[in-house]
Residue frames relative to the residue before (quaternion, step in Angstrom):
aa qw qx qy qz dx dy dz
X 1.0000 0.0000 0.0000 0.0000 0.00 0.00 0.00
X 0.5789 0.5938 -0.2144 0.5161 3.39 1.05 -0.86
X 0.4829 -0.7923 0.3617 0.0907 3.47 -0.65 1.48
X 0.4863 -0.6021 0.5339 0.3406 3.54 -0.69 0.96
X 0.0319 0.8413 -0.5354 -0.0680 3.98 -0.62 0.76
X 0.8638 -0.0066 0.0285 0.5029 3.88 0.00 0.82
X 0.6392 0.3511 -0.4510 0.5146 3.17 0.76 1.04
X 0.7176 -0.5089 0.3226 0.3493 3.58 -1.18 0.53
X 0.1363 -0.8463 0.4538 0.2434 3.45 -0.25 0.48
X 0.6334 -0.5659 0.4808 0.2178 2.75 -2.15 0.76
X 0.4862 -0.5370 0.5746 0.3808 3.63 -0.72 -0.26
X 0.5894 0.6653 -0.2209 0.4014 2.89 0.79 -2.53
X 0.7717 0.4111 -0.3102 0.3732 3.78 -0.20 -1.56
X 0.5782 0.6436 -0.3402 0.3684 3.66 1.37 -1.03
X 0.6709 0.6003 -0.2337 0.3673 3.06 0.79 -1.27
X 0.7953 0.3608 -0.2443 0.4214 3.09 0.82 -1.51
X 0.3828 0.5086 -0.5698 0.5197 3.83 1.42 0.31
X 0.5855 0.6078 -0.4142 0.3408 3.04 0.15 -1.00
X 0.6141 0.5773 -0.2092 0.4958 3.93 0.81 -1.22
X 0.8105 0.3986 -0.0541 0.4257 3.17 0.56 -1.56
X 0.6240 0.2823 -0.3816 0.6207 3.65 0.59 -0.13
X 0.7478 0.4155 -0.4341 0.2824 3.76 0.67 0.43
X 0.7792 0.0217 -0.3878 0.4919 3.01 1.50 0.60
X 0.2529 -0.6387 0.6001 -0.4099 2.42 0.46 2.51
X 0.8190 0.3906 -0.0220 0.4198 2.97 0.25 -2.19
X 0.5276 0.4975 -0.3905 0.5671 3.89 0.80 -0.65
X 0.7655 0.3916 -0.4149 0.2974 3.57 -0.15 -1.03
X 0.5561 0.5167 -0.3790 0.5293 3.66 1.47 -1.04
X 0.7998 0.4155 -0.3177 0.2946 4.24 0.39 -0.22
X 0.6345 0.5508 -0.3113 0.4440 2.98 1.44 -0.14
X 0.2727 0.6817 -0.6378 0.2329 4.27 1.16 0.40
X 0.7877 0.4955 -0.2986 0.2120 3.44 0.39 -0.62
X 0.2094 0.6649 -0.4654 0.5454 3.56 1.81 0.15
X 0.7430 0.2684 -0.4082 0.4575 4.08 -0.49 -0.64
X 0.4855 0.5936 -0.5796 0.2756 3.82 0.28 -0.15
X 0.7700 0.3840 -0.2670 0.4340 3.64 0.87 -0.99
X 0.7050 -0.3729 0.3003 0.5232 3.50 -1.61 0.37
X 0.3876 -0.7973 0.3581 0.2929 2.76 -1.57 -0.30
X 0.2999 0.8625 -0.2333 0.3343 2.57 1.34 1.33
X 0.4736 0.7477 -0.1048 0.4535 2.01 2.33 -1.21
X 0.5351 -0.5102 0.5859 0.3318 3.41 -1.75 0.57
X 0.6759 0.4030 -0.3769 0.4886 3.85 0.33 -0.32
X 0.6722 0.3162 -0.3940 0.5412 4.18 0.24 -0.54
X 0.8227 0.2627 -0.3427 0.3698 3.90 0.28 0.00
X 0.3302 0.5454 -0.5550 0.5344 3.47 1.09 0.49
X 0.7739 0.3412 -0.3002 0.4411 3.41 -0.20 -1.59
X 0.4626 0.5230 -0.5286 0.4828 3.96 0.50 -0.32
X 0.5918 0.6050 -0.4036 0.3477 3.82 0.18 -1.79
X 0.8821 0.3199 -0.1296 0.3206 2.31 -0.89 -2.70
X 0.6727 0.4489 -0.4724 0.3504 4.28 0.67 -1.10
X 0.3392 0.7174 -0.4705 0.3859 3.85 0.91 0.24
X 0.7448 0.4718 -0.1236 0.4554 3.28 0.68 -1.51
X 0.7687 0.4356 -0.1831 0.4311 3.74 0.91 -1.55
X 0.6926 0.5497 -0.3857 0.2634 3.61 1.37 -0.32
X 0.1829 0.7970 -0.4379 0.3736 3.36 0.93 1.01
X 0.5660 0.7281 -0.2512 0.2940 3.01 1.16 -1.07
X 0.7057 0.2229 -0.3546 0.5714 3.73 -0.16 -1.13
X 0.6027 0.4841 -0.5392 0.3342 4.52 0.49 -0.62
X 0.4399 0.6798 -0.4725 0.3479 3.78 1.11 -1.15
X 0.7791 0.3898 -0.1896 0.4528 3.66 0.30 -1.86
X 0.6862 0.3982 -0.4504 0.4096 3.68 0.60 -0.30
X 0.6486 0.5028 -0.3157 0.4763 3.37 0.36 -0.53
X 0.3883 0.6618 -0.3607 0.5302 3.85 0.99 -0.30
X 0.8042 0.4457 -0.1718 0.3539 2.91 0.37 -2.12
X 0.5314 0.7337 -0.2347 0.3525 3.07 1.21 -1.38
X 0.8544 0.4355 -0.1224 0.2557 2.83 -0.05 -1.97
X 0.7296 0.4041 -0.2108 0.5099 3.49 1.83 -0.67
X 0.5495 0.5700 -0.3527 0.4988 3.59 1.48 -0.16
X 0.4411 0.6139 -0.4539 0.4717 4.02 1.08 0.15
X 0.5669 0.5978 -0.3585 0.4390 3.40 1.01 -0.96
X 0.8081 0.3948 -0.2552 0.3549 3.67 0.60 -1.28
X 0.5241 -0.5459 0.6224 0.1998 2.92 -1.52 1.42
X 0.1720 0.7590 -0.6000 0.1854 3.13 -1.20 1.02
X 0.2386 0.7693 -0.5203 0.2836 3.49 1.80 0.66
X 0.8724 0.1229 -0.2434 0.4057 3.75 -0.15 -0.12
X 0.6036 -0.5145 0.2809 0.5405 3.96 -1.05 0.70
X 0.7074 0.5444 -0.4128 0.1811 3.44 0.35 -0.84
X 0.5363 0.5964 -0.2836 0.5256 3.39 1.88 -0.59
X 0.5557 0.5805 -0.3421 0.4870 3.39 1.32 -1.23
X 0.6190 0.5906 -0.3516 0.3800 3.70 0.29 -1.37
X 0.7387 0.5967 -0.1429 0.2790 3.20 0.20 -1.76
X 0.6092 0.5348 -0.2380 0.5350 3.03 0.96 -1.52
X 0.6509 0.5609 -0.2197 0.4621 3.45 0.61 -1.77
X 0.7523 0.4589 -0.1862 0.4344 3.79 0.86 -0.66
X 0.8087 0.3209 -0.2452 0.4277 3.37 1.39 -0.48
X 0.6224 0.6429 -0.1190 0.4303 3.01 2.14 -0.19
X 0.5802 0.3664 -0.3204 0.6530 3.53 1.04 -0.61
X 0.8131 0.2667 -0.4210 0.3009 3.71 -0.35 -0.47
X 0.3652 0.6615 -0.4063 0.5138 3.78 1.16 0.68
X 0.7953 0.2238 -0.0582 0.5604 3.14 1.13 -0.30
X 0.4345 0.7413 -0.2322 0.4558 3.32 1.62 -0.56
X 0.8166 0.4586 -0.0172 0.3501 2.98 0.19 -1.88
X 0.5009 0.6517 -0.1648 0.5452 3.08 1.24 -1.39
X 0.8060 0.2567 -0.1415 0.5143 3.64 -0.16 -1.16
X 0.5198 0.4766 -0.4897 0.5127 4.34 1.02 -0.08
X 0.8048 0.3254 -0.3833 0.3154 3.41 0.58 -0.97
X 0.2487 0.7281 -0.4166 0.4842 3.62 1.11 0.00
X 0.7117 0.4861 -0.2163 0.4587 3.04 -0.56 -2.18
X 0.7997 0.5158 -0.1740 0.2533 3.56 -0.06 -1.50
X 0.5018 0.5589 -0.2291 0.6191 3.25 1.68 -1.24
X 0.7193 0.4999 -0.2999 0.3778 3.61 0.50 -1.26
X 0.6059 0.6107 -0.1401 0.4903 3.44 1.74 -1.50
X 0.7440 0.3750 -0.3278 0.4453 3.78 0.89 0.03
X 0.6141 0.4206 -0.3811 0.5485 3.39 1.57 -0.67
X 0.6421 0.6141 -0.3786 0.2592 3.36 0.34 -0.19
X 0.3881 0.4876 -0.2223 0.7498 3.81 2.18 -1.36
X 0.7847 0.4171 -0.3671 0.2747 3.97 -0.46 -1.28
X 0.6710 0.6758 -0.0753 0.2957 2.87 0.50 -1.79
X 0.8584 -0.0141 0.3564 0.3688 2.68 -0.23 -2.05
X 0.1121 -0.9805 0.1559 -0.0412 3.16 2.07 1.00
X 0.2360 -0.7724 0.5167 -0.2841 2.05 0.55 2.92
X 0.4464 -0.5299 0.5644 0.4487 3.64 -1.29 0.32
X 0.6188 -0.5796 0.5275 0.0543 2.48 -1.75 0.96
X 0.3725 0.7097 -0.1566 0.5771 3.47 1.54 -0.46
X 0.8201 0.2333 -0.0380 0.5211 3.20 -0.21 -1.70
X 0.6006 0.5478 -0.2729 0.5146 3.91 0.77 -0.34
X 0.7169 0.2782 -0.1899 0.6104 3.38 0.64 -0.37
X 0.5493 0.4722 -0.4972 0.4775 3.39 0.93 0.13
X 0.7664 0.4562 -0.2705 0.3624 3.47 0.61 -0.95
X 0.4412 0.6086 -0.3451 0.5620 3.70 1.94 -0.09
X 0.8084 0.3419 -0.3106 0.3648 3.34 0.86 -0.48
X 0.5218 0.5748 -0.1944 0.5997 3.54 1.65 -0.40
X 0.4196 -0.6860 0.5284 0.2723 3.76 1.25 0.40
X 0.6304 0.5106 -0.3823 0.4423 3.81 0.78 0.48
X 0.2504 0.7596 -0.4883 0.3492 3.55 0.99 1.14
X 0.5667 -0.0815 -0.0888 0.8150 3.70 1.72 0.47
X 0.7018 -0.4397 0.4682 0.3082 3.44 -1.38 0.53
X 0.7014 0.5199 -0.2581 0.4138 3.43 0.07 -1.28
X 0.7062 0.5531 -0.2714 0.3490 3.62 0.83 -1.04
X 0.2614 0.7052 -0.5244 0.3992 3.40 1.82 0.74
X 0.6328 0.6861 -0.2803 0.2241 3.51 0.98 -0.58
X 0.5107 0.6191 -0.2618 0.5361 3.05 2.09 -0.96
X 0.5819 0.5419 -0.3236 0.5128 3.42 0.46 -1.27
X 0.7550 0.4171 -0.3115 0.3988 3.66 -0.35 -1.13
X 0.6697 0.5777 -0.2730 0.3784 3.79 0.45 -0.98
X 0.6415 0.5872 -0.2588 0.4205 2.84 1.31 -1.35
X 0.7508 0.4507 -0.2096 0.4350 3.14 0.65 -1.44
X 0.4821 0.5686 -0.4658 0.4768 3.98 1.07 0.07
X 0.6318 0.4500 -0.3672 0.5133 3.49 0.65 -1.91
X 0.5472 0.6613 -0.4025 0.3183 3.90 0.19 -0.52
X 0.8655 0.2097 0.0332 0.4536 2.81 0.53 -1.70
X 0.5841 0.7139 -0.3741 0.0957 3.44 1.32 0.45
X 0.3017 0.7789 -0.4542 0.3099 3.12 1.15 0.63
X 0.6028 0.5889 -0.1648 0.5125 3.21 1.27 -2.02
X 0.7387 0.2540 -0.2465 0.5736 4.25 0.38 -1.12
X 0.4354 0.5555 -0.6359 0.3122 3.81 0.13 -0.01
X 0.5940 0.5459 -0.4093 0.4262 3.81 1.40 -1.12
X 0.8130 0.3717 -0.3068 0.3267 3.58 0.56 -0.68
X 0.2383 0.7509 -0.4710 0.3969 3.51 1.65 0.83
X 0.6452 0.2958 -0.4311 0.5572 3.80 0.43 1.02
X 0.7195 -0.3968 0.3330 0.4626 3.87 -1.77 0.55
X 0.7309 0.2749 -0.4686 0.4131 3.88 -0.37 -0.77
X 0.5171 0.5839 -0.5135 0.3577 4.45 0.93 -0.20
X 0.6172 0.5999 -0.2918 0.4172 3.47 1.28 -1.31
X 0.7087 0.4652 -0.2344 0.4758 3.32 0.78 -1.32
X 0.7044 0.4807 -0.3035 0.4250 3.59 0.65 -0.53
X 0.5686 0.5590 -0.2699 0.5398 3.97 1.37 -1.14
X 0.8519 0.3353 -0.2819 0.2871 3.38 0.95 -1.03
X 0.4674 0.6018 -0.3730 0.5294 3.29 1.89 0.09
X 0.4677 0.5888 -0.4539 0.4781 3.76 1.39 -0.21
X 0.8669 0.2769 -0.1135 0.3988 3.26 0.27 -1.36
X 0.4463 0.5108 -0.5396 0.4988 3.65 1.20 0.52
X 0.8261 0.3160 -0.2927 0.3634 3.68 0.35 -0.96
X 0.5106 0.5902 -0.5032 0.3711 3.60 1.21 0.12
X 0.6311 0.6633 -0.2017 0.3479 3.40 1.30 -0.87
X 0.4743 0.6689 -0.2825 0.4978 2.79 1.77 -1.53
X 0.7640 0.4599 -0.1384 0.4308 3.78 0.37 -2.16
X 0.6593 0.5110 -0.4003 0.3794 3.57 0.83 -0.71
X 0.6152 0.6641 -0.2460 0.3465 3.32 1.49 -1.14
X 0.7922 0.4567 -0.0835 0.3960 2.75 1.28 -0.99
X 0.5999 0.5614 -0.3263 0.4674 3.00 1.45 -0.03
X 0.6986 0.3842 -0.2519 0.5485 3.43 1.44 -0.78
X 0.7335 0.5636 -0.2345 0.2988 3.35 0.80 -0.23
X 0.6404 0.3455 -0.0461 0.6844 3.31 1.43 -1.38
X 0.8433 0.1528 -0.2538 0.4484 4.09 0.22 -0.59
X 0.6333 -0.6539 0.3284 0.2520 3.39 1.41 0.59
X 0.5746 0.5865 -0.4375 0.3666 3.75 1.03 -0.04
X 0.5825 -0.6508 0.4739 0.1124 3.28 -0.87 1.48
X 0.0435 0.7568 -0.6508 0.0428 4.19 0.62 0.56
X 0.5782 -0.5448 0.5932 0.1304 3.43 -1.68 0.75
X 0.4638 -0.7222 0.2944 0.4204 3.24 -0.69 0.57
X 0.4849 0.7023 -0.3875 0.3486 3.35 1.35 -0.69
X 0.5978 0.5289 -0.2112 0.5641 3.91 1.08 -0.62
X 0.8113 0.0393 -0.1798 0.5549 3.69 -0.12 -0.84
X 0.7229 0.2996 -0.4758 0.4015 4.06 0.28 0.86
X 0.7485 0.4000 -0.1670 0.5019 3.38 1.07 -1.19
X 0.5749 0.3607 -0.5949 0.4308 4.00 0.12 0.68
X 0.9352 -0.3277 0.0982 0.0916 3.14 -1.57 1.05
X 0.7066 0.5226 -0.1218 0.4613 2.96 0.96 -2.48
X 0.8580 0.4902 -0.1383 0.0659 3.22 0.61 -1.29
X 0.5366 0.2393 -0.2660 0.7642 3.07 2.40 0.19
X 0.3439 0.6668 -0.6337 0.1886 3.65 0.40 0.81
X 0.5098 0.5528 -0.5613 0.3455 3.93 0.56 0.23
X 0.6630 0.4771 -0.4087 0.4072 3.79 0.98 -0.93
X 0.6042 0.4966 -0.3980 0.4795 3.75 0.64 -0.64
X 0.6807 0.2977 -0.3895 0.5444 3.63 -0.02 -0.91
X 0.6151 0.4015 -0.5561 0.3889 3.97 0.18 -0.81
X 0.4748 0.7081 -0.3373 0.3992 3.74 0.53 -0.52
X 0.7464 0.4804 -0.1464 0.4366 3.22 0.58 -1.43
X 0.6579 0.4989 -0.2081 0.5243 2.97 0.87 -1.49
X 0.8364 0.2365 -0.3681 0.3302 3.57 -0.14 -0.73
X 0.4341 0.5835 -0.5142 0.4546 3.75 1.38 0.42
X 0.6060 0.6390 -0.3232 0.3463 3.29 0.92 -0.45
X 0.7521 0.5232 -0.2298 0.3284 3.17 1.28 -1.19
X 0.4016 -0.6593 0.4651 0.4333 3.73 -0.69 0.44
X 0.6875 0.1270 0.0867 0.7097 4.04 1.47 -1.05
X 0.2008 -0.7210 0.6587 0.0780 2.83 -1.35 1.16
X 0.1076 -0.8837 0.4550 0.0208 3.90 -0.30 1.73
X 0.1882 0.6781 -0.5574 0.4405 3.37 0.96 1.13
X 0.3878 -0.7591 0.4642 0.2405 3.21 -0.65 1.68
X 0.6096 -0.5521 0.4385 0.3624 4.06 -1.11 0.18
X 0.7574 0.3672 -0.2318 0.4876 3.33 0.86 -1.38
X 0.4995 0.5190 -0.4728 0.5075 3.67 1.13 0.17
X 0.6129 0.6429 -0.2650 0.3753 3.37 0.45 -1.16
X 0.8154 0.2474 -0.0783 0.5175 3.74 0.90 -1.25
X 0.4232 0.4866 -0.3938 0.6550 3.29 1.56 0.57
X 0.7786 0.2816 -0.3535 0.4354 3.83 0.60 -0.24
X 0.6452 0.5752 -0.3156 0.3916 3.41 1.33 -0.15
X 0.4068 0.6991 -0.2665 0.5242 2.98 1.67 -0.45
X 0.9526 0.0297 -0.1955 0.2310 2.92 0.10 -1.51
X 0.4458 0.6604 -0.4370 0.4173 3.36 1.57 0.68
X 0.3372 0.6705 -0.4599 0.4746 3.24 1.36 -0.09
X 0.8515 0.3919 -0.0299 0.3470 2.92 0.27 -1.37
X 0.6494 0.2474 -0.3518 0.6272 3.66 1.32 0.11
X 0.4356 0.5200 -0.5893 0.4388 3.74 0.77 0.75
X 0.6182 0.4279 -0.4237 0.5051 4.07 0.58 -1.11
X 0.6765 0.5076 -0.4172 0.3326 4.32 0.85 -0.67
X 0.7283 0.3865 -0.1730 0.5387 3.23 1.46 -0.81
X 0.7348 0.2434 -0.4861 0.4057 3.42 0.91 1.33
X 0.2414 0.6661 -0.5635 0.4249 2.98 1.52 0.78
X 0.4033 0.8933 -0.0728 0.1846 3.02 1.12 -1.61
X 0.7034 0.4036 0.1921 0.5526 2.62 0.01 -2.68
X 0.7400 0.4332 -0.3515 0.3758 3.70 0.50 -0.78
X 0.6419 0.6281 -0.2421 0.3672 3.39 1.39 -1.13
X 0.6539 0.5093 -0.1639 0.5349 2.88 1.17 -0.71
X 0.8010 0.0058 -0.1244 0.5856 4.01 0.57 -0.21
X 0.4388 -0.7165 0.5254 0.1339 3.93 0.96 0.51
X 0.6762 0.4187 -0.4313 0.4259 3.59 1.01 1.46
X 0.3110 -0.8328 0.4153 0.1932 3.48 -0.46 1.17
X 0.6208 0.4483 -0.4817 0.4262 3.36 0.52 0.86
X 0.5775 0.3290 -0.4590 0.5896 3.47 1.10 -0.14
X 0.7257 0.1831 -0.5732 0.3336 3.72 -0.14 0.09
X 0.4983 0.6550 -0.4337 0.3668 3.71 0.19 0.34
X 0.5003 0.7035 -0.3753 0.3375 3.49 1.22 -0.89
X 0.4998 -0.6371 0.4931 0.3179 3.65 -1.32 0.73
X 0.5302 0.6718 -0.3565 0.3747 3.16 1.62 -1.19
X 0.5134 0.5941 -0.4813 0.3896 4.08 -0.09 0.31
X 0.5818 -0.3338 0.5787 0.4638 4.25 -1.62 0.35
X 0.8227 0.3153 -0.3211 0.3473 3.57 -1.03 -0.91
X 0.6087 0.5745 -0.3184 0.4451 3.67 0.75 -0.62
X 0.7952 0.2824 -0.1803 0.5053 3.56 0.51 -1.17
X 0.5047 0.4497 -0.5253 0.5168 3.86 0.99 0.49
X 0.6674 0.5033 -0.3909 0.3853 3.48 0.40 -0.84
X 0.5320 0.3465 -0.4044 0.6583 4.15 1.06 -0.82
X 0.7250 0.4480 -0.4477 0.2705 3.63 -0.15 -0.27
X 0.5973 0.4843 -0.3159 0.5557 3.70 0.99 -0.33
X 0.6778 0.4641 -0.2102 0.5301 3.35 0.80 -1.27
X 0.4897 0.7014 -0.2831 0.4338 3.30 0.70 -0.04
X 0.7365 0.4139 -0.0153 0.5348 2.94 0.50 -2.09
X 0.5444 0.5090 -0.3557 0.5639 3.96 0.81 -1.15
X 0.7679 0.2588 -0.4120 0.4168 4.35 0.26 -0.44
X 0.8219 0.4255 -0.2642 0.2715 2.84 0.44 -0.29
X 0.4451 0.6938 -0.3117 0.4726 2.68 1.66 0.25
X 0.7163 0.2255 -0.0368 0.6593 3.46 1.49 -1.67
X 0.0241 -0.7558 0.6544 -0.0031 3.41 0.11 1.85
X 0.7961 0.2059 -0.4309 0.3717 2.91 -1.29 0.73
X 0.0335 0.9015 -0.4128 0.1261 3.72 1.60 0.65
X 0.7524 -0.2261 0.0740 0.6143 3.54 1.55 -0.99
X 0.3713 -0.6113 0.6666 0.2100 3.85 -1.04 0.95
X 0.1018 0.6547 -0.7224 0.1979 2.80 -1.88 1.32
X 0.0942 -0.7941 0.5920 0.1004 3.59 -0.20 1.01
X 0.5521 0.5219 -0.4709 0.4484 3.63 1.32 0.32
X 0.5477 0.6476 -0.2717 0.4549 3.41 1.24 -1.19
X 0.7299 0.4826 -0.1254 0.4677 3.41 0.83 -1.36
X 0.4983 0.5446 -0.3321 0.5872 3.77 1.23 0.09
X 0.7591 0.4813 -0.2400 0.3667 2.86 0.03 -1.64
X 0.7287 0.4451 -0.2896 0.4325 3.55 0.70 -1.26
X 0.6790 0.4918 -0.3347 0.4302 3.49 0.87 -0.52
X 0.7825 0.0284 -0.3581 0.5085 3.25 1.04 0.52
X 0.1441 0.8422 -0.4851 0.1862 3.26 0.93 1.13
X 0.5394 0.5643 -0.3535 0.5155 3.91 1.38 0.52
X 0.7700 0.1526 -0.3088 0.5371 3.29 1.01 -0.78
X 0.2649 0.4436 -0.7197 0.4638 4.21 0.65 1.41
X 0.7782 0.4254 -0.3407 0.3120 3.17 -0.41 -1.57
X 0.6242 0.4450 -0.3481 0.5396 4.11 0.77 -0.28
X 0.8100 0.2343 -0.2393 0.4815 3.84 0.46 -0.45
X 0.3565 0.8204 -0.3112 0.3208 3.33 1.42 -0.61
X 0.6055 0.5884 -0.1727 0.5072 3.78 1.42 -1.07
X 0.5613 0.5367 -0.1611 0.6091 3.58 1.05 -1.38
X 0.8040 0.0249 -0.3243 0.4979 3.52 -0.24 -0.41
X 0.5503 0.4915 -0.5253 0.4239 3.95 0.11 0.44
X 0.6366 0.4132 -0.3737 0.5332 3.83 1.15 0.13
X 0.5467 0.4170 -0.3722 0.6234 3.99 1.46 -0.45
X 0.8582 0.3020 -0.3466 0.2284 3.49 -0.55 -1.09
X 0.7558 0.5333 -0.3105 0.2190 3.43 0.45 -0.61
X 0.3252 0.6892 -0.3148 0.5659 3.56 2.11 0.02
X 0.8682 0.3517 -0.1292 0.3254 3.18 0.58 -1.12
X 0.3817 0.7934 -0.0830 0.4669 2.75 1.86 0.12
X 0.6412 0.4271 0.0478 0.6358 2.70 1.34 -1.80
X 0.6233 0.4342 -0.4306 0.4874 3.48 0.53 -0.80
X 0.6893 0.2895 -0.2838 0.6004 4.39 0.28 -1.53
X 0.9521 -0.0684 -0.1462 0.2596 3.41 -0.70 -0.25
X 0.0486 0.8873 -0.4491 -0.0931 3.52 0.37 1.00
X 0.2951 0.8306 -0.3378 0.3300 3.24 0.94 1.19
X 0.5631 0.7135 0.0048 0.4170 2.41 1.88 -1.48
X 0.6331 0.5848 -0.2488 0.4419 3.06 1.73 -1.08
X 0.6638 0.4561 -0.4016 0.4360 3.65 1.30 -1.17
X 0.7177 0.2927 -0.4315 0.4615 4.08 0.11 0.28
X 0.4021 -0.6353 0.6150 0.2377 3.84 -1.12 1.08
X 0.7313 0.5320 -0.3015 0.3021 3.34 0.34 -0.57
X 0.6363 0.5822 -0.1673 0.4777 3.14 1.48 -0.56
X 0.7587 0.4194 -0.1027 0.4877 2.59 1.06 -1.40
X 0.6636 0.4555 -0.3935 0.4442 3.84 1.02 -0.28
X 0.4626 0.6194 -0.3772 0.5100 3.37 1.58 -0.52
X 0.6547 0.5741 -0.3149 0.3776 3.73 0.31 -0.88
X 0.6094 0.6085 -0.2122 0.4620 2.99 1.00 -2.18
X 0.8803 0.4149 -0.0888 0.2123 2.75 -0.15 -1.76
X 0.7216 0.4182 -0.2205 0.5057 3.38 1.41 -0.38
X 0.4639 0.6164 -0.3953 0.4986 3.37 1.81 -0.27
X 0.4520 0.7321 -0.3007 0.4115 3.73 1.32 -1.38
X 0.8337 0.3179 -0.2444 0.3797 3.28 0.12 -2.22
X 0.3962 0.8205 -0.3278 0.2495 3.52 1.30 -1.31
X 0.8338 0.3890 -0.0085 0.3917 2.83 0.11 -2.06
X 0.5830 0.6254 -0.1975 0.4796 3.40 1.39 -1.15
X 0.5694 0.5966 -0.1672 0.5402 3.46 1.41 -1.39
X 0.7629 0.3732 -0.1573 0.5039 3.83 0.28 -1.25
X 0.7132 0.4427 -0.3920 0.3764 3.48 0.89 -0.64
X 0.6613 0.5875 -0.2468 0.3958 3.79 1.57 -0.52
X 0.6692 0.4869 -0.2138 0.5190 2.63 1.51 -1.15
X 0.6379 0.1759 -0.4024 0.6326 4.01 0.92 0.14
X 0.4394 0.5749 -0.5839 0.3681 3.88 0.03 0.23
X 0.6115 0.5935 -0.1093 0.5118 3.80 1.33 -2.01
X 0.7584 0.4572 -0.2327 0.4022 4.07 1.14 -0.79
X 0.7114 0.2838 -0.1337 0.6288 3.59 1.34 -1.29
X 0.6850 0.4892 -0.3832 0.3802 4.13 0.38 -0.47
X 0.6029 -0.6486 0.4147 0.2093 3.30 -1.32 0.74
X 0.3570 -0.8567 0.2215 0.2992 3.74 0.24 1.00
X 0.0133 0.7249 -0.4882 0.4858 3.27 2.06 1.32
X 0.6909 0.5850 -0.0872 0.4157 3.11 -0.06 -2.33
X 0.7675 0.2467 -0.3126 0.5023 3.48 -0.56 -1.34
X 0.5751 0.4984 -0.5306 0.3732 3.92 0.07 -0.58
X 0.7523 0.4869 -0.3623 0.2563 3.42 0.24 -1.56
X 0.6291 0.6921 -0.0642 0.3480 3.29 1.61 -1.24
X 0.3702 -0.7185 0.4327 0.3993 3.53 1.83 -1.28
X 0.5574 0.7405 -0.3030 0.2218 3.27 1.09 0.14
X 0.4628 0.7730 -0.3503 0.2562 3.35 1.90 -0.99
């Protein structure tokens, strides 16, 4: 989501936003799959298919990664700068959101005013907007992980973020304490392998990780992630925590799968893919808004729709990009290009 900033763009990197903020958007349509047994074709599809889509928020960090090695940033004043031209690109964008989100919420639906602005300030004015918070805190710290831009950094970032998971898991799971999402998705430790993996493979001149190894390990972590939320479910009987990306088997699988794109750039052409990602910051910012309009309405004409997941996230989910798509793309035609910045659209 986070914007290529002074280096030459790829296409390739577009695209694969372009992927990622689309199932961005699947993963936000598919809460309703756990409602049914679990026996059911809908609660094990959505188990299946959210296997595949949780790649996503790692997709964008690594992105980030992979083009933020480039920046020079050896002395504070470079440090500063960056810091100055980067966070409020992304900053700003998500306050004015937040803010839009902050009046219907007091107006509307006469929330405290208090608690609403608390949740503007905690980056937690829509769930998703953990994402701001996190980014930030990389661009922050990239001097400090640029050191861990070589294999023993990888190995070390990813033993961070196995045992933060490990502790987070355990805290919400086993002693029961209810953590916000901003805490067990949006603090630092816990996707710091995709950023440094990010780093690292900007770094490389050749990635020499054979292919047919590669899709023999994606494969099969794919496949012990759906074992380890079967798993996970048996054990606490809730289909969003066993679905979660946040698990060992989940973040090897983005981590192979990872490596395999970026390894095979140009892997696939998409001039939809390649849109989408280029304005895959200002979906993901409005992207929330229509997943609170469209899916009521849905229910109201065709509440049939609801008894097949597949159908119905397909619908959702493409009704989502659609709309998201038409509002930027005439938002980008008549506004003043002041405006679209403040907004996320550029």
């Amino acid at each position: 989501m986070a914007k290529q900033s002074g280096f030459e763009r790829i296409l390739y990197f577009d695209m694969l936003r372009g992927l990622a903020i689309i199932c961005v958007v699947i993963i936000h349509s598919s809460n309703m799959g756990f409602q049914f047994p679990d026996d059911s074709f809908n609660f094990n599809f959505t188990i299946l298919s959210r296997q595949l889509i949780n790649i996503a928020v790692p997709l964008f960090l690594a992105i980030s990664g992979y083009f933020l090695i480039k920046k020079n940033i050896s002395n504070l004043d470079e440090y500063f700068s960056f810091i100055k031209k980067q966070i409020p690109k992304i900053y700003i964008p998500f306050l004015f959101w937040s803010s839009v989100l902050f009046i219907l919420g007091v107006l509307i639906f006469n929330k405290s005013i208090f608690h609403e602005l608390f949740k503007l300030v905690i980056f937690q004015s829509s769930g998703p907007y953990y994402f701001i918070a996190l980014i930030i805190q990389y661009y922050m710290l990239l001097p400090l992980l640029k050191h861990l831009a070589n294999f023993r950094g990888l190995i070390i970032s990813l033993v961070i973020s196995l045992v933060t998971v490990g502790i987070i898991f355990y805290i919400r799971n086993y002693m029961g304490i209810n953590l916000p999402l901003i805490l067990y998705a949006g603090n630092f430790p816990i996707l710091l392998v995709f950023f440094v993996l990010g780093l690292y493979l900007g770094s490389l001149k050749e990635i020499s990780i054979n292919n047919k190894l590669l899709i023999s390990l994606i494969i099969t972590f794919y496949l012990l992630s759906c074992l380890e939320s079967y798993f996970i479910y048996s054990l606490f009987g809730d289909g969003g925590i066993a679905a979660t990306a946040m698990k060992p088997t989940s973040f090897m699988f983005s981590i192979f799968l990872i490596i395999y794109l970026f390894k095979n750039i140009d892997f696939f052409k998409s001039k939809i893919l390649e849109y989408l990602g280029k304005i895959s910051f200002g979906i993901y910012l409005i992207h929330v808004f229509m997943l609170a309009v469209i899916p009521p309405l849905i229910i109201k004409f065709s509440p049939s729709l609801v008894e097949n997941q597949f159908i119905y996230q397909f619908i959702l989910a493409s009704t989502t990009l659609i709309f998201c798509f038409l509002i930027i793309l005439i938002a980008r035609k008549i506004l003043p290009i002041k405006i679209i910045e403040i907004i996320g659209f550029k």
